[in-house]
C-alpha positions as CSV (number, residue, x, y, z in Angstrom):
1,X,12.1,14.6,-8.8
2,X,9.9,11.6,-7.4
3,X,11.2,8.7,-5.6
4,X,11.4,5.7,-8.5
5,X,9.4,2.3,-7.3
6,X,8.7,-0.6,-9.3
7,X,7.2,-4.2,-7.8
8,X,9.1,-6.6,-8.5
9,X,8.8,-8.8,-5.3
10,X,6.9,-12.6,-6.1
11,X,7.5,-15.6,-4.8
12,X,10.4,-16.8,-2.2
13,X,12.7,-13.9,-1.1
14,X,15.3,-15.6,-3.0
15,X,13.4,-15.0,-6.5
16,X,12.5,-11.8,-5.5
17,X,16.0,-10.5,-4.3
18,X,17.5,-11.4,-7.4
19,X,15.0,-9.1,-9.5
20,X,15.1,-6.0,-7.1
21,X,18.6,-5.9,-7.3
22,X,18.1,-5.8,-11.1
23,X,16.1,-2.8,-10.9
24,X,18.4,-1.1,-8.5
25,X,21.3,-1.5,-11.0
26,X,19.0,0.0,-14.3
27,X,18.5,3.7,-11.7
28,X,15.4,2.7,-9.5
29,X,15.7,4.5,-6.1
30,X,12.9,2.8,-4.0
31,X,11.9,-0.5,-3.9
32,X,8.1,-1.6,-3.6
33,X,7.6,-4.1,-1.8
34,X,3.8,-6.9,-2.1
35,X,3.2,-9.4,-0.1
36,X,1.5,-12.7,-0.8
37,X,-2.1,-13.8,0.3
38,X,-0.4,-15.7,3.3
39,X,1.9,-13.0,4.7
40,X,-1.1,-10.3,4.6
41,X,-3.6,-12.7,6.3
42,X,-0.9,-13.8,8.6
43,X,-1.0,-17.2,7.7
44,X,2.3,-19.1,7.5
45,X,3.3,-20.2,4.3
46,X,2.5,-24.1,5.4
47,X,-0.7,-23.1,6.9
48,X,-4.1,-25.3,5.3
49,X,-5.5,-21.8,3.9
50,X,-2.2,-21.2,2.6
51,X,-2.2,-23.7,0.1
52,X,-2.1,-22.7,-3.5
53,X,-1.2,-18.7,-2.5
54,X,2.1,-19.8,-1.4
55,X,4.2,-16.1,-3.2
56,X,1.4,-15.8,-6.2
57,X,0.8,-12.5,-5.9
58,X,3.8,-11.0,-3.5
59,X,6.8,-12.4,-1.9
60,X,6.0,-15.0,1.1
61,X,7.7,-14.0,4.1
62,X,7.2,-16.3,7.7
63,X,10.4,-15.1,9.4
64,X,13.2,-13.2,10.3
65,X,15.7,-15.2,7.7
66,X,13.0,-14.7,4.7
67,X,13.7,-11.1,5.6
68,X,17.1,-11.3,5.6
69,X,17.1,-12.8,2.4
70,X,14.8,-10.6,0.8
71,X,17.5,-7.7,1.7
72,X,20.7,-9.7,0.7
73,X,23.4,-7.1,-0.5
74,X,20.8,-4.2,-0.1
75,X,21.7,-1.4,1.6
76,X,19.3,-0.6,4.1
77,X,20.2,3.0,5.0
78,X,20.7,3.9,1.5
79,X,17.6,3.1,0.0
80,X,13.8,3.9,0.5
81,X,11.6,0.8,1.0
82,X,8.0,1.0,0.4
83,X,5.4,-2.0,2.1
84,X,2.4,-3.0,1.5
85,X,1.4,-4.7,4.3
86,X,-1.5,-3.5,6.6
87,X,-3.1,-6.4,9.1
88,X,0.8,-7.9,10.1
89,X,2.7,-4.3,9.2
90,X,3.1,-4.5,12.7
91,X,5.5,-8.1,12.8
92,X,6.8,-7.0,9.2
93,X,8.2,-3.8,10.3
94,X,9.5,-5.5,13.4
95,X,11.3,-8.2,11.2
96,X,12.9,-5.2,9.2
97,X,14.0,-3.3,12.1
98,X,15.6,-6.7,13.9
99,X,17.4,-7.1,10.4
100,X,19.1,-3.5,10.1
101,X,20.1,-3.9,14.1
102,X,21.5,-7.5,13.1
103,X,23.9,-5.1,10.5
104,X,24.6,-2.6,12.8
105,X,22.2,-0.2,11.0
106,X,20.9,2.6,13.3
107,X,17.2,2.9,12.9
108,X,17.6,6.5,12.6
109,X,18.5,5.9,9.6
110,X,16.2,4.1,8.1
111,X,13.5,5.4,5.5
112,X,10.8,3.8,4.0
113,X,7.0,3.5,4.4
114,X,4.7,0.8,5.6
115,X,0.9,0.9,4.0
116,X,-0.8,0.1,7.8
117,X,-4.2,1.3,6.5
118,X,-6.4,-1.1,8.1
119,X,-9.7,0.5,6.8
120,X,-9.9,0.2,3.3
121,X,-9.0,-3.2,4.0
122,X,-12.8,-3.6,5.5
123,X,-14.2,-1.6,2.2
124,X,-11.9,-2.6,-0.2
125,X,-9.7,-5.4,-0.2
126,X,-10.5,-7.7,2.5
127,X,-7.3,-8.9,3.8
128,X,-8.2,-7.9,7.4
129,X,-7.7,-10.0,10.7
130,X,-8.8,-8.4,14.0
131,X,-11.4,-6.5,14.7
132,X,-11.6,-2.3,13.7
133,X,-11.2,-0.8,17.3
134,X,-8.1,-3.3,18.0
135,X,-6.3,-2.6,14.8
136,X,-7.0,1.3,15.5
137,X,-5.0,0.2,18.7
138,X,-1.9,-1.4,16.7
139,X,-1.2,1.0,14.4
140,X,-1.1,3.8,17.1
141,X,1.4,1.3,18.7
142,X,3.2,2.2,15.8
143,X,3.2,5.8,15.1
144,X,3.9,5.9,18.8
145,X,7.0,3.7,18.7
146,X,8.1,5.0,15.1
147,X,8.0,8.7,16.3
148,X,10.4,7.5,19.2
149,X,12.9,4.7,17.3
150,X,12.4,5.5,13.4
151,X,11.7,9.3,13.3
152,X,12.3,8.7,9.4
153,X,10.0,6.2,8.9
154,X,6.5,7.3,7.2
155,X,4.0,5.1,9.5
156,X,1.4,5.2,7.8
157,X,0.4,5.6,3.4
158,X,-3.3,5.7,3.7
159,X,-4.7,4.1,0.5
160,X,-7.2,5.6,-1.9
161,X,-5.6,3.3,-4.7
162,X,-7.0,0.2,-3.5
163,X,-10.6,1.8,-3.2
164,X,-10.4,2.8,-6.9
165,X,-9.4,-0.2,-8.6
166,X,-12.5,-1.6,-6.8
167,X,-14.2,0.8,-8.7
168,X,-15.1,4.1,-7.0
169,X,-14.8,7.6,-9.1
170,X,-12.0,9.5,-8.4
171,X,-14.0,12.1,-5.9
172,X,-15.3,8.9,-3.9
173,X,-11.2,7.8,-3.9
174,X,-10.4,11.2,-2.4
175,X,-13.1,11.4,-0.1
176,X,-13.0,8.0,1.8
177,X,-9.2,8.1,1.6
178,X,-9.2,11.6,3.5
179,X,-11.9,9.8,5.3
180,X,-9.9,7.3,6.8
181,X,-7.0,9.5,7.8
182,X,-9.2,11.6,9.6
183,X,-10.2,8.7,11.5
184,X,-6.4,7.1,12.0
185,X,-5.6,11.2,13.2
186,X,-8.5,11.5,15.8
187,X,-7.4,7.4,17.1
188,X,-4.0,8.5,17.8
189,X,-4.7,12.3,19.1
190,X,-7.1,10.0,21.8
191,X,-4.6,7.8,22.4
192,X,-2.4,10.8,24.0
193,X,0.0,11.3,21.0
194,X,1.1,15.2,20.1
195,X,-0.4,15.8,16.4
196,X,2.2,18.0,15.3
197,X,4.7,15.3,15.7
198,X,3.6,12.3,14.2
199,X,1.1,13.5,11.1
200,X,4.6,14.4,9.5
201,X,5.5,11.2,8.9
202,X,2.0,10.5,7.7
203,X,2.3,9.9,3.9
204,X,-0.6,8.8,1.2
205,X,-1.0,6.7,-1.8
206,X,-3.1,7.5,-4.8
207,X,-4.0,5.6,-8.1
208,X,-3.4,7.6,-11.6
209,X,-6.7,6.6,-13.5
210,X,-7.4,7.6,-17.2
211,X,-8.9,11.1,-17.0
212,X,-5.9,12.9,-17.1
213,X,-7.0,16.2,-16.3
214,X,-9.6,14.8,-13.9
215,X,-7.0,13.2,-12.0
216,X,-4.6,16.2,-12.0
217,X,-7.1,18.1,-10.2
218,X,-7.7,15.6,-7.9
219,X,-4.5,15.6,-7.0
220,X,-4.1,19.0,-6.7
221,X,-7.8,19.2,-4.4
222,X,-5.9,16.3,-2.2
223,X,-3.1,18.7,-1.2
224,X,-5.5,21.7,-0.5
225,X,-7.9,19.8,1.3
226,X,-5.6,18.1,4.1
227,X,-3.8,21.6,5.1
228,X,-7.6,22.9,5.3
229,X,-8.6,20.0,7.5
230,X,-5.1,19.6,10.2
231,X,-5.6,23.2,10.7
232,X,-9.5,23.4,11.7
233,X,-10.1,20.4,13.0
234,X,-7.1,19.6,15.1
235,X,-5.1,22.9,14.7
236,X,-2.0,22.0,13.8
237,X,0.6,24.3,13.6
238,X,4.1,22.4,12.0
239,X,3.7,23.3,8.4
240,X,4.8,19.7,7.8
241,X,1.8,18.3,9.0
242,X,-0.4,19.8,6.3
243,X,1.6,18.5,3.8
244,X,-0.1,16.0,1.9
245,X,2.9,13.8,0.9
246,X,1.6,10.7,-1.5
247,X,2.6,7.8,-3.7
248,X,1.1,7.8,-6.7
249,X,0.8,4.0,-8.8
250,X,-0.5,3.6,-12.3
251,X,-4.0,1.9,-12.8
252,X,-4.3,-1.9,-12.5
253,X,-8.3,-2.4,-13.5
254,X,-7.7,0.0,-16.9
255,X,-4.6,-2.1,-18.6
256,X,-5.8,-4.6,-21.0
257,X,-5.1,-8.4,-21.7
258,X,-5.9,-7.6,-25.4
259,X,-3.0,-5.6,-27.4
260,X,-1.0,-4.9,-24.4
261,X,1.2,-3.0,-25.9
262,X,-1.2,0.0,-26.1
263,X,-1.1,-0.4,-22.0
264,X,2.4,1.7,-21.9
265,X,0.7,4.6,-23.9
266,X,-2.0,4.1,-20.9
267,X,0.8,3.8,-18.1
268,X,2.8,7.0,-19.5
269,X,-0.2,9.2,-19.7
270,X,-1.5,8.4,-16.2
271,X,2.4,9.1,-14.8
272,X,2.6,12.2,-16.6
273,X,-1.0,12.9,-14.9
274,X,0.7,12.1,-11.4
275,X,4.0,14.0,-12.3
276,X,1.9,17.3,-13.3
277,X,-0.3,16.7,-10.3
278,X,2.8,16.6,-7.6
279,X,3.2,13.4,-6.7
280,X,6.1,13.0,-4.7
281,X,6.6,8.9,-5.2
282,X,5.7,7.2,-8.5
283,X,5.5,3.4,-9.6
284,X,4.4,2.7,-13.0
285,X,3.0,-0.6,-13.8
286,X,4.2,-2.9,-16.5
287,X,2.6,-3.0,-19.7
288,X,1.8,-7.2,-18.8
289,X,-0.4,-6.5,-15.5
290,X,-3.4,-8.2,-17.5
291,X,-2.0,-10.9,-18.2
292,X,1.0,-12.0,-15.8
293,X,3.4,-10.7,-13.5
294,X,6.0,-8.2,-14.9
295,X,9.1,-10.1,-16.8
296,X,12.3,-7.6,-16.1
297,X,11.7,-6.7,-19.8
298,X,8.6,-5.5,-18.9
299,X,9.7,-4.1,-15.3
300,X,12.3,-2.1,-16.7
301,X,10.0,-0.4,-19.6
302,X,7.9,0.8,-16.3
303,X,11.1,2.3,-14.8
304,X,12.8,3.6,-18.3
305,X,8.7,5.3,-18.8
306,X,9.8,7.1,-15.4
307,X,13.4,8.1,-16.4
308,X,11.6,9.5,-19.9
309,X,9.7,11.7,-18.2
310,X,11.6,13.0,-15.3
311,X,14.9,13.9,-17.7
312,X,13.8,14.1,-21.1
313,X,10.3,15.8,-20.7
314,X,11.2,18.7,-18.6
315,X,8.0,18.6,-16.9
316,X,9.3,17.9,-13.4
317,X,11.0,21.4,-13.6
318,X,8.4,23.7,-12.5
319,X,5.9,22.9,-9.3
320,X,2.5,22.8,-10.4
321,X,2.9,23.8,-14.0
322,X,-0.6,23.7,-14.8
323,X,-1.5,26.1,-11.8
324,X,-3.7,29.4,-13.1
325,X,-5.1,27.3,-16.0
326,X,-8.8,27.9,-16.1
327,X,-9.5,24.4,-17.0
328,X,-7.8,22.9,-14.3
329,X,-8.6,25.1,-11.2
330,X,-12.4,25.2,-12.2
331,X,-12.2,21.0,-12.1
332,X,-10.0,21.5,-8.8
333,X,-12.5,23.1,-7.4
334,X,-15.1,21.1,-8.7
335,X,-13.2,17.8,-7.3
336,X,-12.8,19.9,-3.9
337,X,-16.2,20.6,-3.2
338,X,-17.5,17.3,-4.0
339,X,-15.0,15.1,-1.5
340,X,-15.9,18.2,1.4
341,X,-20.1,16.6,0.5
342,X,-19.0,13.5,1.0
343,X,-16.6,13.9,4.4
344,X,-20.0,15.8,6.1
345,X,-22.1,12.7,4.9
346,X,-19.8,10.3,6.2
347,X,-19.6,12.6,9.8
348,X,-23.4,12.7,9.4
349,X,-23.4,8.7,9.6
350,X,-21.4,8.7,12.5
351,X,-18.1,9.1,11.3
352,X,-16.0,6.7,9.0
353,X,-16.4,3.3,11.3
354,X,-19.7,3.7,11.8
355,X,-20.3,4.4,7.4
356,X,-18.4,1.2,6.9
357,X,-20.8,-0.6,9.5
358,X,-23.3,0.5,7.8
359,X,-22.5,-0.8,4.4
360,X,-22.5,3.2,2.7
361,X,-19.0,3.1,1.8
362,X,-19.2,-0.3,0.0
363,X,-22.4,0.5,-1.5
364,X,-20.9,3.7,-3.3
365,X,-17.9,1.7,-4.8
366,X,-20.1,-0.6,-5.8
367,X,-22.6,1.2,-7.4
368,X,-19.7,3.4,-9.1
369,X,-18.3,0.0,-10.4
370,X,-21.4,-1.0,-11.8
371,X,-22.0,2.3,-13.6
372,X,-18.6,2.3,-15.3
373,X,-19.1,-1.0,-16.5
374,X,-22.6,-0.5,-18.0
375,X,-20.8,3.0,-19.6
376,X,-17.9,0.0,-21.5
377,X,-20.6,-1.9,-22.2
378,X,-22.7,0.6,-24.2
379,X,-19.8,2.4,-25.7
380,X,-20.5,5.2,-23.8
381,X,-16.9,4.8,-22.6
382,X,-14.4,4.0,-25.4
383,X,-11.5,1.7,-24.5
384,X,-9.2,0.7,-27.3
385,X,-8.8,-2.6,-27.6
386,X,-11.8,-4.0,-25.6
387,X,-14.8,-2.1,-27.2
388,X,-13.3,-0.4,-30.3
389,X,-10.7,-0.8,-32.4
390,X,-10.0,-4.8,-31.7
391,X,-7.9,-7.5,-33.2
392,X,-9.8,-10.3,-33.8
393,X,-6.4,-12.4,-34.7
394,X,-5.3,-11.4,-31.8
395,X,-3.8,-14.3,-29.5
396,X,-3.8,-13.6,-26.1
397,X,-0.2,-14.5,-24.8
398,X,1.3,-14.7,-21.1
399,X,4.6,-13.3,-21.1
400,X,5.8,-14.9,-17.6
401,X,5.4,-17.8,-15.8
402,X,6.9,-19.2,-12.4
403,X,5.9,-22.8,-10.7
404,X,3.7,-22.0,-8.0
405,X,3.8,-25.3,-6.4
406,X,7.7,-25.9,-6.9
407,X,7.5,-21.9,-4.8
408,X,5.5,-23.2,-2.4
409,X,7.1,-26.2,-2.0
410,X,10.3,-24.6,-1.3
411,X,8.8,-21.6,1.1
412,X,7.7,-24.9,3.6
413,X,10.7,-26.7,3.5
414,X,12.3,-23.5,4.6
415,X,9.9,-22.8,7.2
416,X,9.9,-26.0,8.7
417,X,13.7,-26.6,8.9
418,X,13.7,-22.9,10.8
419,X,10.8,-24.7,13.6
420,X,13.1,-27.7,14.2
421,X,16.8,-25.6,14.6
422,X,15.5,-22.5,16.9
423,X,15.5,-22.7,20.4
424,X,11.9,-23.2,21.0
425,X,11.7,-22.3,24.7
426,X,13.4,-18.6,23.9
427,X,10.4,-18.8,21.3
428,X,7.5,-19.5,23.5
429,X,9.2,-17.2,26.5
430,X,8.8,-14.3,24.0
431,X,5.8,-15.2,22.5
432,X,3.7,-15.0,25.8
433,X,5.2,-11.6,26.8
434,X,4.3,-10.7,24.0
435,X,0.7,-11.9,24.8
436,X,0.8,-9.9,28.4
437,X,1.5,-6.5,26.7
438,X,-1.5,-7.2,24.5
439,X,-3.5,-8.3,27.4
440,X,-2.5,-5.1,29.6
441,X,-3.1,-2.5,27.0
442,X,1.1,-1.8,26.1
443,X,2.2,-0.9,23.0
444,X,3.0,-4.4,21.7
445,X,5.9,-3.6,19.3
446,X,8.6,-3.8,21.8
447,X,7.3,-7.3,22.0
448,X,7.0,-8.4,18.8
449,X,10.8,-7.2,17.9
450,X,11.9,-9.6,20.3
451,X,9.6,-12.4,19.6
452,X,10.5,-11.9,15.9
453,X,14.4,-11.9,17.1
454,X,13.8,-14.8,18.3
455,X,12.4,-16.6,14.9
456,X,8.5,-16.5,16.1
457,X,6.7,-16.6,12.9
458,X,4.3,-13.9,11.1
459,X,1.7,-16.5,11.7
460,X,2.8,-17.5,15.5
461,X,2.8,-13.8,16.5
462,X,-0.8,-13.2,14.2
463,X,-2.4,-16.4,16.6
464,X,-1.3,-14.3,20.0
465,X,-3.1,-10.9,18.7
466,X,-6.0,-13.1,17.3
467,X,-6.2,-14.9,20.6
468,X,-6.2,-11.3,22.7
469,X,-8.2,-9.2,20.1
470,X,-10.5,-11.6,18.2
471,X,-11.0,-11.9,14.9
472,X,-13.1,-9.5,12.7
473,X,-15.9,-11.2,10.7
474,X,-17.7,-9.3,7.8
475,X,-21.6,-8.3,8.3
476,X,-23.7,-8.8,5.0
477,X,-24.7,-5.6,3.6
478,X,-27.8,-5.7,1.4
């Protein structure tokens, strides 16, 4: 069976405690944790570009105590935690770490994942901060210190979900996603680091789109592909480092606003697609993803979809079940072969920094978008609902709704009570060494542990890096 995760996390850690302990107690076994705007840019949650973004579309976290609170009555060594963070996964992991020493919990015994997949931020998302080469530098400070501290801990869950709810087909997902971890490999191989002991704890995350069979296959070309690649180009021997281990999350960008409640028949076939496909982590969105963030009702349909299928259907009994079907290893191979012409024309360009540079990456999503969209447009693509078969007395409804401003208001108070109680000098004492191991080319998490220990803030500790590694600003591509 898969690891269970549904989102639940918005707003203070308070709000967001209170429903992942919900979820815990209906049979979840991982929690999935977003981050707000704020936290991801690593803003502080009373910072001018803050305003308005304050928890909206994660939980806001400045500090140590938000952490603390966020965990309240959670046992850390007993349950998988899942981050999506990338620019700050650096202080965020830090603040978790500081909180399980604060309880006495060894970090060998910690296990969870942290996204850190700084690349599809530049093609995909946007919520980037330094410049490539220096966070190619911070996350190898990662794997490095992980491998050493928190040899449980997957370091990395390289992204292809983000890059297809921007709109790329499900070959171009596969392809820039292997794409990127081929890059994160050859950073950290240069860097000194022994491949055969970190690319274990290396772990992906893939979106379930509507194709079902299309997206079986690509799941099964994704695990054929990475043993092919760790064992020619940087001949690695541990059989655990050609497992492709991934996360799989329903589709965002195909649930509907209109008739939602055709959007669970969407979120069970895409989980059955991931399930058949191998997945080895699953979170199913909520049936309201169009329209709001997920009310428990709706949260715990997601996680009861889950349940269905791993105890009811049977389908998680047999590995690979639809292995030797004709259908499915001709589209395999089909899948296969067009990611492999993709990862030499991205190595022809120079490899995957240089294709982003050059705008090719963002110019395939985009002109995949735009085709998909003219294909709804002229019915080429049915969707119920939106095209065909609609409800014109339907009434669009929201189903949840939380005061942002009261949320925000809250999140500042709190973070500006924490500024006038700590000891400022331990503060500024930490800060700046953590400032010299940037400065000298160390592996900087030592120093952010201790300057998070000390109640620096996510923002505080983003302002030193920004100040050592400079800031990355986007080229227009035309």
């Amino acid at each position: 069976l898969w690891t269970m995760r549904q989102y639940a996390g918005f707003g203070t850690a308070e709000e967001s405690n209170r429903r992942y302990r919900f979820l815990l107690s209906q049979g979840q076994t991982g929690l999935s944790v977003a981050f707000d705007l704020p936290t991801q840019l690593g803003l502080d949650s009373d910072h001018s570009l803050a305003r308005g973004e304050v928890g909206k579309v994660g939980v806001a976290i400045d500090s140590l105590l938000d952490m603390e609170t966020l965990f309240d009555q959670i046992p850390l060594d007993r349950v998988s935690v899942s981050m999506t963070i990338n620019s700050t996964a650096a202080a965020v992991l830090a603040m978790y770490l500081a909180l399980a020493e604060k309880r006495g919990i060894e970090w060998t015994k910690l296990s969870g994942t942290i996204q850190n997949d700084i690349l599809k931020e530049y093609i995909a998302r946007g919520t980037y901060i330094y410049p490539p080469q220096a966070s190619l530098k911070i996350i190898t400070d990662i794997i490095s210190f992980c491998q050493r501290n928190v040899p449980n801990w997957n370091t990395m869950s390289i992204s292809g979900y983000h890059i297809r709810e921007a709109g790329a087909t499900a070959v171009q997902e596969l392809a820039f996603t292997l794409a990127n971890a081929l890059t994160y490999v050859e950073a950290a191989v240069k860097a000194g680091l022994d491949v055969d002991l970190f690319a274990p704890r290396l772990s992906f995350f893939l979106a379930a789109h509507n194709n079902f069979f299309e997206e079986i296959a690509k799941f099964r070309a994704a695990r054929r592909l990475w043993v092919r690649l760790m064992k020619e180009k940087f001949l690695a021997k541990n059989p655990l480092s050609w497992k492709f281990r991934f996360h799989t999350q329903t589709s965002g960008v195909t649930l509907l606003a209109q008739q939602p409640e055709n959007n669970v028949v969407r979120i069970t076939l895409q989980a059955l697609a991931s399930v058949l496909g191998g997945t080895q982590s699953l979170h199913t969105n909520s049936r309201d993803e169009a329209l709001s963030l997920p009310s428990e009702e709706s949260a715990q349909i997601a996680l009861r979809t889950q349940q269905i299928i791993a105890y009811e259907s049977a389908v998680a009994d047999t590995v690979d079940p639809l292995g030797g079907s004709y259908f499915v290893e001709s589209l395999t191979n089909q899948v296969e072969q067009k990611v492999m012409e993709y990862l030499r024309k991205i190595e022809d360009l120079g490899g995957m920094l240089s294709a982003i540079e050059k705008g090719f990456i963002q110019k395939e999503i985009q002109e995949s978008a735009y085709r998909y969209q003219e294909q709804i447009e002229n019915k080429e693509q049915v969707i119920v609902g939106l095209n065909e078969y609609k409800n014109p007395q339907e009434k669009i409804r929201f189903r949840l709704y939380f005061p942002p401003k009261k949320t925000e208001r809250a999140q500042v108070k709190k973070l500006r009570l924490l500024r006038k109680q700590r000891a400022d000098n331990k503060v500024k004492e930490r800060l700046q060494s953590l400032r010299e191991a940037a400065e000298s080319g160390k592996n900087i998490m030592p120093g952010i542990i201790e300057a998070v220990k000390a109640l620096a803030t996510l923002g505080e500790i983003s302002s030193i890096l920004k100040d050592v590694y400079g800031k990355f600003n986007e080229k227009i591509v035309v």
